[in-house]
N, C-alpha and C positions, 0 to 999 in steps of 0.2 A: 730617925729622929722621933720621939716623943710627940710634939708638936706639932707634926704630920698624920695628914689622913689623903690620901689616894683613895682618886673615885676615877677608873678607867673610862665608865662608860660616861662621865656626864659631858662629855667633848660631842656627842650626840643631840645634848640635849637644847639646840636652836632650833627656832621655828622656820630655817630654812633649809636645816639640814632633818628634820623629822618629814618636812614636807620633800624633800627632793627623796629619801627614802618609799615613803609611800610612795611617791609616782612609778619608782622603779621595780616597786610590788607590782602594782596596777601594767605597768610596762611589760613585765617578764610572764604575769596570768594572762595577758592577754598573747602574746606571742607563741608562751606554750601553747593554747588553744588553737590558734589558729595556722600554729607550724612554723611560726617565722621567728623563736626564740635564738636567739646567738647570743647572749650577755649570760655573765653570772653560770652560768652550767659545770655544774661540779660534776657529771657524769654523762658527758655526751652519749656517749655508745647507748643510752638508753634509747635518744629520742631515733636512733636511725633505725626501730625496731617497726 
């Protein structure tokens, strides 16, 4: 349709889904570091190294 404009990403764009994003940054830096990461891991085999 002409009169259409599709924007994928602005379904992100709430301030409780921008905030619950960042926490799961802050959540998953810090598990990596300290070892106890299990979310989000697109290539486990790495961390069993």
């Amino acid at each position: 349709m002409k009169n259409v404009v599709a924007l994928p990403h602005i379904g992100s764009a709430t301030h409780e889904t921008r905030h619950a994003m960042s926490r799961n940054a802050a959540e998953n830096l810090i598990g990596a570091l300290d070892g106890t990461l299990t979310n989000n891991i697109v290539n486990p085999d790495v961390l069993k190294r």
